[in-house]
DRENPA-3360 file (N, C-alpha, C; in nm, 2 decimals, always signed):
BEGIN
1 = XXXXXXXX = +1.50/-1.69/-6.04/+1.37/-1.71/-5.97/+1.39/-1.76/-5.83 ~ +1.48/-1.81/-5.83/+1.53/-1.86/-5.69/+1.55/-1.79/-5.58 ~ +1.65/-1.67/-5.62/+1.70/-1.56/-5.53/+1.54/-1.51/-5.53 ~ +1.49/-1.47/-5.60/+1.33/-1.37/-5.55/+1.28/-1.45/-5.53 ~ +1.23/-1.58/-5.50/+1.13/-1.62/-5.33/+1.24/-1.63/-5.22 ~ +1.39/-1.62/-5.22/+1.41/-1.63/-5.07/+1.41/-1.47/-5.08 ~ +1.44/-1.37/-5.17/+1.41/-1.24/-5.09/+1.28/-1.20/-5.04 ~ +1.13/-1.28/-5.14/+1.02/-1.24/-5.10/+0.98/-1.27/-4.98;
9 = XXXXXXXX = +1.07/-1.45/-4.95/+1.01/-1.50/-4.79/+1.10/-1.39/-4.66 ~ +1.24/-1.35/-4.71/+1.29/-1.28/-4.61/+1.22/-1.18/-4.55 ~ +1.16/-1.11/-4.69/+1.11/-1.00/-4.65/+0.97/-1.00/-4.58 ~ +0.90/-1.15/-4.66/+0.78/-1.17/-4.54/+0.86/-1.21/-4.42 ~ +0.90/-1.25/-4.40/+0.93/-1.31/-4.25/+0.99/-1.19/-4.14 ~ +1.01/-1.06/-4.20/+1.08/-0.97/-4.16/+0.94/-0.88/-4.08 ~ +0.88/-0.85/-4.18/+0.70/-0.78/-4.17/+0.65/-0.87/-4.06 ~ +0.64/-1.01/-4.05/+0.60/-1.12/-3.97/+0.64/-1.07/-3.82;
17 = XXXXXXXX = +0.76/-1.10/-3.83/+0.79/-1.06/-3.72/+0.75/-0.90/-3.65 ~ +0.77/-0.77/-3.72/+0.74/-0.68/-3.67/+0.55/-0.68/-3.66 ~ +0.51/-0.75/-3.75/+0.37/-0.74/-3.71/+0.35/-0.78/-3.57 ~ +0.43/-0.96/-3.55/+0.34/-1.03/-3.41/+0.42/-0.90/-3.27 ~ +0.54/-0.85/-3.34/+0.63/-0.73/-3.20/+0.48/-0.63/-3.16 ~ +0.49/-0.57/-3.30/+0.33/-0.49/-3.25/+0.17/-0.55/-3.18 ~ +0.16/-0.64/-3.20/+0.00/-0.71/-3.18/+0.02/-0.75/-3.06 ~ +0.19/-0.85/-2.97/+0.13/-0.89/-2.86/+0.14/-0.80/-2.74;
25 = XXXXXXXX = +0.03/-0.83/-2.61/+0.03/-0.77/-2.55/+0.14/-0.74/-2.45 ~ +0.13/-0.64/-2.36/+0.27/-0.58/-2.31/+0.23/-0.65/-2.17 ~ +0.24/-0.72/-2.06/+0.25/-0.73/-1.99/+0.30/-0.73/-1.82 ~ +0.27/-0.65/-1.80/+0.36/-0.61/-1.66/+0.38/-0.68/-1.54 ~ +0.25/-0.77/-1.54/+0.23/-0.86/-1.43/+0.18/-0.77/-1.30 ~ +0.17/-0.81/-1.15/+0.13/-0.77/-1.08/+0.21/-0.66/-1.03 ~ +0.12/-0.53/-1.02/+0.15/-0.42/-0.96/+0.22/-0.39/-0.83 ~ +0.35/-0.35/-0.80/+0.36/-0.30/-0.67/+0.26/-0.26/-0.57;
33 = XXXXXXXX = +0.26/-0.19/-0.48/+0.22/-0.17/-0.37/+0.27/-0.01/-0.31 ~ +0.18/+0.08/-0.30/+0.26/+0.21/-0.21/+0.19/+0.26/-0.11 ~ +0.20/+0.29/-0.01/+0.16/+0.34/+0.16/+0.26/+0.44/+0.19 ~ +0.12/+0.55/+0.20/+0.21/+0.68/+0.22/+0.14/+0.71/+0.39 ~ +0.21/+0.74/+0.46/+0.15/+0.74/+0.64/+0.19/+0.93/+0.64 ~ +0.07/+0.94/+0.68/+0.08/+1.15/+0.65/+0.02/+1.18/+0.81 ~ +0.07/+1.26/+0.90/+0.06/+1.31/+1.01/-0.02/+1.45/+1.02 ~ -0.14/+1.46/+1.07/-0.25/+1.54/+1.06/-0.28/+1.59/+1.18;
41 = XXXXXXXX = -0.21/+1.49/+1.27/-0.22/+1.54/+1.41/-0.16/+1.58/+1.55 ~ -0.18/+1.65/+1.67/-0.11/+1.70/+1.72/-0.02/+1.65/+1.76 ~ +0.03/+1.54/+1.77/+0.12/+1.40/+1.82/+0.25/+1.43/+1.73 ~ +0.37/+1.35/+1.77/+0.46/+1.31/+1.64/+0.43/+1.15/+1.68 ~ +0.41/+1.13/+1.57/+0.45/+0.95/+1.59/+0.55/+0.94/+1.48 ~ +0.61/+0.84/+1.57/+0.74/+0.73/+1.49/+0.70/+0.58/+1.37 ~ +0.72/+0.63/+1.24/+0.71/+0.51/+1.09/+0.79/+0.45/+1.09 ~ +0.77/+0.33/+1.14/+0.92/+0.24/+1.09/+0.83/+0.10/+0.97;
49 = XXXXXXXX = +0.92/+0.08/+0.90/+0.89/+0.04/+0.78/+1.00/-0.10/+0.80 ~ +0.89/-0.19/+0.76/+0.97/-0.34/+0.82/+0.98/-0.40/+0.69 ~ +0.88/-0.43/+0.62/+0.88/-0.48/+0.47/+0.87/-0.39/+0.40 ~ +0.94/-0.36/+0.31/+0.93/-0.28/+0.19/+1.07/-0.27/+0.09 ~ +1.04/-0.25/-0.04/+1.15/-0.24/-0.13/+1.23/-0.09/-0.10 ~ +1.13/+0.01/-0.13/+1.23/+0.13/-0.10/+1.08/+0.20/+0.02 ~ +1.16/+0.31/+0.03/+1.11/+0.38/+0.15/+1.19/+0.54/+0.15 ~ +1.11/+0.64/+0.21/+1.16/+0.74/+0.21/+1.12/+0.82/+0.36;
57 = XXXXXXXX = +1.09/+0.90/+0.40/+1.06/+0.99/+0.55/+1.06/+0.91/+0.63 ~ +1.10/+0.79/+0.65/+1.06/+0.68/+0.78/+1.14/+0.79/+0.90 ~ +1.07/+0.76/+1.00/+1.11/+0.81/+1.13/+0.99/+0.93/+1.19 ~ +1.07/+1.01/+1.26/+0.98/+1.13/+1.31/+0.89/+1.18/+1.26 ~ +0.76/+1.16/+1.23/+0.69/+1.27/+1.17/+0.60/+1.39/+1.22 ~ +0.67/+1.50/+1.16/+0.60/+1.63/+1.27/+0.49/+1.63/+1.17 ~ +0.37/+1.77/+1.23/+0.29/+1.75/+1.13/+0.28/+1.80/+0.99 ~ +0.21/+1.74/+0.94/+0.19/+1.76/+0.79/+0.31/+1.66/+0.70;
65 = XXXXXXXX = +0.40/+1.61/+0.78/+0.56/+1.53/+0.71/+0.45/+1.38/+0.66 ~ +0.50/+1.36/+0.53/+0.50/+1.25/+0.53/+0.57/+1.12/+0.53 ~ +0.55/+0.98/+0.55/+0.69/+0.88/+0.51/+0.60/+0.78/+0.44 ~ +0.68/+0.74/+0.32/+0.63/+0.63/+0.20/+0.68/+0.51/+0.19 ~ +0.66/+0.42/+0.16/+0.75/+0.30/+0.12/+0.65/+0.21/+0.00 ~ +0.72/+0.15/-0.10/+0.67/+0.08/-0.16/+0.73/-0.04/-0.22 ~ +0.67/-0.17/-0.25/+0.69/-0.31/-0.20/+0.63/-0.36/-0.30 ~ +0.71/-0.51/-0.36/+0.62/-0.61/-0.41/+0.66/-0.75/-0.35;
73 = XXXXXXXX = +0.59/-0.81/-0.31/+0.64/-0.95/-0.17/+0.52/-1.03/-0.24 ~ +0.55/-1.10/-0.14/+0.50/-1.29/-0.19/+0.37/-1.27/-0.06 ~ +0.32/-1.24/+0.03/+0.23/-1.21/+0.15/+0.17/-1.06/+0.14 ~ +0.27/-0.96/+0.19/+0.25/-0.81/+0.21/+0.36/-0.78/+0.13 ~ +0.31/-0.61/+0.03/+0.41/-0.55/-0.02/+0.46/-0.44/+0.09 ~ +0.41/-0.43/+0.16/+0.43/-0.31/+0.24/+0.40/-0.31/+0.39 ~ +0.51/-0.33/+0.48/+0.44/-0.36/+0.61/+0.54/-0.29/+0.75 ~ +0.48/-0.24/+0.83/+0.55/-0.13/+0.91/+0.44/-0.10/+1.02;
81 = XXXXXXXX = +0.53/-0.01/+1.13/+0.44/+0.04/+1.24/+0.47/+0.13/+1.30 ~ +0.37/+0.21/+1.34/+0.34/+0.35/+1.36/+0.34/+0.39/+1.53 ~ +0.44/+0.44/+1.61/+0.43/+0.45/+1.72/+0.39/+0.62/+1.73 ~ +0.32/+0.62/+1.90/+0.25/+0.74/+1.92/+0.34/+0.75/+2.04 ~ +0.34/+0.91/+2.10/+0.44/+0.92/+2.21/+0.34/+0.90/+2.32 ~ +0.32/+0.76/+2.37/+0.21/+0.71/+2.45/+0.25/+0.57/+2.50 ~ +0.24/+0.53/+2.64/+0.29/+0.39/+2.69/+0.17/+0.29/+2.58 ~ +0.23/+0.23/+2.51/+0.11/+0.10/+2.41/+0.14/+0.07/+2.33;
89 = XXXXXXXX = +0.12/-0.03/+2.27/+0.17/-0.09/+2.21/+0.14/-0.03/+2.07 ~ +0.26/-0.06/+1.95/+0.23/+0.04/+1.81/+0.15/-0.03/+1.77 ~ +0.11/+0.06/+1.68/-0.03/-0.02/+1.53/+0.03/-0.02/+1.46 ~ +0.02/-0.16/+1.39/+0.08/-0.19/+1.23/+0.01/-0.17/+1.16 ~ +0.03/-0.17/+1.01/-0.04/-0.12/+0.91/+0.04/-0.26/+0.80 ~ -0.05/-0.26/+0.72/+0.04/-0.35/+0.58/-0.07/-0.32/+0.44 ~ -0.01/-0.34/+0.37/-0.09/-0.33/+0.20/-0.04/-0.41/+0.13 ~ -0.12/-0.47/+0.04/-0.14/-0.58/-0.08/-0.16/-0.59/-0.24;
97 = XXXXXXXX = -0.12/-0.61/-0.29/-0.18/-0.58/-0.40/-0.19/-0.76/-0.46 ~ -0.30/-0.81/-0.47/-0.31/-0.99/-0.49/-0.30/-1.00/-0.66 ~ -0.31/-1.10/-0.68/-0.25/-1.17/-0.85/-0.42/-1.07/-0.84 ~ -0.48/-1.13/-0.81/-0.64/-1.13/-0.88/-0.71/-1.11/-0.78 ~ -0.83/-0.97/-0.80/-0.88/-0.91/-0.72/-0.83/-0.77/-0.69 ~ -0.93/-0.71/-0.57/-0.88/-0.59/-0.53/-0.75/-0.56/-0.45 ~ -0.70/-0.46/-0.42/-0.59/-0.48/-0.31/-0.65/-0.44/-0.19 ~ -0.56/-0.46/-0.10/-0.58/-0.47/+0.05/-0.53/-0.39/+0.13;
105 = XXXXXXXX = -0.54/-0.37/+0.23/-0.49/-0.28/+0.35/-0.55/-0.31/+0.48 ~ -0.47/-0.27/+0.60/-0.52/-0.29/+0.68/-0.43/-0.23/+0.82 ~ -0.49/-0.25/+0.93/-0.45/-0.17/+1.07/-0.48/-0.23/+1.18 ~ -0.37/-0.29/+1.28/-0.39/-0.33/+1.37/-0.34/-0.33/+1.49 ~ -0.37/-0.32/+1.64/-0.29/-0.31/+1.74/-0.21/-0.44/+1.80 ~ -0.08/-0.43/+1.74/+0.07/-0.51/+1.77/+0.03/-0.56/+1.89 ~ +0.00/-0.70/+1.87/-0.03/-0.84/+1.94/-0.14/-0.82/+2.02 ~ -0.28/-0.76/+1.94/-0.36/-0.74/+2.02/-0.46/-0.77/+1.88;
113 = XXXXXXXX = -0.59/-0.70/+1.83/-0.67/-0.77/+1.73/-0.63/-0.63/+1.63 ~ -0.73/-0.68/+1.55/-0.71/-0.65/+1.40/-0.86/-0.51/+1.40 ~ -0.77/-0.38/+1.37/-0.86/-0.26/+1.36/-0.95/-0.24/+1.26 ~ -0.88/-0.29/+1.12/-0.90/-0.33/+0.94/-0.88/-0.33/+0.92 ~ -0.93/-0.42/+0.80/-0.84/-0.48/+0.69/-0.97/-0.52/+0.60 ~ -0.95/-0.45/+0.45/-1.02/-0.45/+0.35/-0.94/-0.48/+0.24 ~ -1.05/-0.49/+0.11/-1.06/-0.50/+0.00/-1.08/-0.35/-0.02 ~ -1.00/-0.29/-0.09/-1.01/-0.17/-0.16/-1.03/-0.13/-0.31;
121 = XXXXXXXX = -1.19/-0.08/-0.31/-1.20/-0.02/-0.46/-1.16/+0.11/-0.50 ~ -1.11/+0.18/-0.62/-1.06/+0.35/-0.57/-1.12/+0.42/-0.50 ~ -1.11/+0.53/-0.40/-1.14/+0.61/-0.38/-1.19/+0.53/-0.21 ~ -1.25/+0.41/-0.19/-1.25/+0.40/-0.06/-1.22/+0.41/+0.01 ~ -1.25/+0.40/+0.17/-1.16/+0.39/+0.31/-1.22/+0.33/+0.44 ~ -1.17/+0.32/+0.50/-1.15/+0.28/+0.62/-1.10/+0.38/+0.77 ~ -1.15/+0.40/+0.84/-1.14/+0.46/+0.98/-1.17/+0.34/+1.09 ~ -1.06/+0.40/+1.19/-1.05/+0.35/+1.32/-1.03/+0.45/+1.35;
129 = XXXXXXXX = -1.04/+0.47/+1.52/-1.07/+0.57/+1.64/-1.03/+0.53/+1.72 ~ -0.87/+0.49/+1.79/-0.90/+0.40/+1.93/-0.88/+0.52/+2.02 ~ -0.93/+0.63/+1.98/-0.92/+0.71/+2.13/-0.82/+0.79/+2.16 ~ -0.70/+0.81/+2.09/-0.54/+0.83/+2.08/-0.55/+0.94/+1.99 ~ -0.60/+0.87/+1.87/-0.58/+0.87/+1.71/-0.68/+0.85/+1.66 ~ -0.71/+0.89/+1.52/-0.79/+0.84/+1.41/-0.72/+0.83/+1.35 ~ -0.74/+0.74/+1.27/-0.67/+0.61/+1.09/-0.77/+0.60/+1.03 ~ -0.68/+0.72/+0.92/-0.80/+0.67/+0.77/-0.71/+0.60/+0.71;
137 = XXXXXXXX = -0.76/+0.50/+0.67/-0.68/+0.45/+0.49/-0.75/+0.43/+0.39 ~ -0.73/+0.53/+0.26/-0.76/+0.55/+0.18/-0.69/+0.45/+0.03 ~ -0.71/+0.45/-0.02/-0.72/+0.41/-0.14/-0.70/+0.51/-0.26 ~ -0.60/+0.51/-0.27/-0.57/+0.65/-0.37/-0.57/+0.61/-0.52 ~ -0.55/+0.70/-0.65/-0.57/+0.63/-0.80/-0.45/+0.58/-0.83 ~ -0.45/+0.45/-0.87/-0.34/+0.42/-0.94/-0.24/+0.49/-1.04 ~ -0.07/+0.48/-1.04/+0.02/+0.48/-1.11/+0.05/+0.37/-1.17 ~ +0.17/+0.42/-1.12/+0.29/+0.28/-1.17/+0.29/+0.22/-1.08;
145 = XXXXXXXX = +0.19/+0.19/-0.97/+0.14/+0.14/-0.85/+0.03/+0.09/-0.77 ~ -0.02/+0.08/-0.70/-0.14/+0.06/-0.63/-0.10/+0.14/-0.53 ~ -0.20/+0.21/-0.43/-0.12/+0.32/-0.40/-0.26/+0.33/-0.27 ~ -0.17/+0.36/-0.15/-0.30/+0.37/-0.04/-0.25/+0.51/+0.04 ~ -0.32/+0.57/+0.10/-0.24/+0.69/+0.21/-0.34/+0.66/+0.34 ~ -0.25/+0.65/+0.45/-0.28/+0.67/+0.59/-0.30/+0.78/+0.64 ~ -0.39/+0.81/+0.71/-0.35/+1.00/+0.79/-0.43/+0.95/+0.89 ~ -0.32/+1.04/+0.99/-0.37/+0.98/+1.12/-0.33/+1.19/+1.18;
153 = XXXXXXXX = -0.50/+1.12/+1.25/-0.57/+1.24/+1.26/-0.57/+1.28/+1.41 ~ -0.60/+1.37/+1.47/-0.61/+1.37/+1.63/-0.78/+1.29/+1.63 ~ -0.78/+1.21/+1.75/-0.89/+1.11/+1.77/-1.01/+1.25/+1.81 ~ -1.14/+1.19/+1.76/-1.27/+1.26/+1.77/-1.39/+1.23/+1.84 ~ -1.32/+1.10/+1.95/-1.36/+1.01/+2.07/-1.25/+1.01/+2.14 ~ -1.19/+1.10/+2.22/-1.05/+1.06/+2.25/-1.13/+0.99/+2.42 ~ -0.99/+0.91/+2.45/-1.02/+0.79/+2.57/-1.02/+0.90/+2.72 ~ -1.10/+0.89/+2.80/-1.10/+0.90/+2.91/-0.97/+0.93/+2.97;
161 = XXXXXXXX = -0.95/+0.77/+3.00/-0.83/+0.73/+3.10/-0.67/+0.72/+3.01 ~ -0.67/+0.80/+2.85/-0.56/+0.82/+2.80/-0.47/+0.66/+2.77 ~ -0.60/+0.62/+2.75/-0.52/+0.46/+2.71/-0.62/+0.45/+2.55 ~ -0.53/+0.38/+2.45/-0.60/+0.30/+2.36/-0.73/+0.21/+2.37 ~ -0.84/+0.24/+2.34/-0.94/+0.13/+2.34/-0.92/+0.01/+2.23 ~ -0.91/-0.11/+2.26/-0.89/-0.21/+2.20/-0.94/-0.24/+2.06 ~ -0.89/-0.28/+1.95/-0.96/-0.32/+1.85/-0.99/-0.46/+1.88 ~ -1.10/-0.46/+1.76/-1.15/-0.57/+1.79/-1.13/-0.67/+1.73;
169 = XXXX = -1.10/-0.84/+1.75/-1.07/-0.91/+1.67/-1.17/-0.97/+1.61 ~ -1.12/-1.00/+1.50/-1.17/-1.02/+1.40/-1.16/-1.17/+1.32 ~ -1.18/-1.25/+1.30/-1.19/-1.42/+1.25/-1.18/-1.37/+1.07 ~ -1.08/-1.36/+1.02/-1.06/-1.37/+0.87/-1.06/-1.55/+0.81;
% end
């Protein structure tokens, strides 16, 4: 009698276990981050990618080339900047993906103010125009990622006097 309850407990404790393997949830925790910067316009501008885990096309991009990088960090997963063959200073870009909430993105002229920076639901975006260029950032469907794409377009206000018009800053 003995032997058959420790086999009956083995074998419950065996079931036990593969039940609770099946029931709990799988957890992945917070999602990476990806920024893909795609060139639409007559320019080449130069991606350089300053924060990021991996990265791929950084450099030259002629048109239609794209360069990606994707990140998971403690601030920004994803942060870099975009030079135009033009005397000014580059625009940065960075993306987020927070514990809780939407992710983020955003575009700004390097040591000058902030172009935008949002909260992203799918399929949203964001445009800036400084006159040079146009910047969309989109918000693309999630993978194994959170996932945004830049395209930077020939500007559809272009500037007079062939200078960048200032973004504006902005108090977050």
């Amino acid at each position: 009698m003995r032997v058959v309850i420790i086999a009956m407990t083995a074998l419950l404790c065996v079931a036990c276990g593969q039940q609770d393997r099946q029931a709990a949830p799988v957890s992945s925790g917070r999602l990476a981050t990806t920024v893909c910067i795609e060139n639409r316009s007559s320019v080449t501008p130069v991606v350089t990618f300053i924060d990021k885990d991996e990265q791929s096309g950084e450099g030259s991009l002629e048109f239609g080339a794209k360069a990606c990088a994707s990140g998971l960090g403690s601030e920004t997963d994803v942060y870099g900047r975009i030079g135009l063959p033009v005397p000014n200073a580059p625009m940065e870009f960075w993306a987020y993906n927070a514990d809780v909430g939407l992710p983020g993105a955003g575009l700004n002229q390097e040591g000058a103010g902030y172009c935008s920076s949002e909260l992203f639901a799918l399929g949203e975006s964001q445009i800036w125009d400084d006159g040079l260029a146009r910047y969309v950032i989109k918000r693309e469907p999630d993978g194994v990622r959170k996932n945004f794409l830049l395209t930077i377009r020939d500007s559809e206000s272009p500037s007079a006097d062939g200078k960048p018009r200032p973004c504006p800053m902005y108090d977050f």
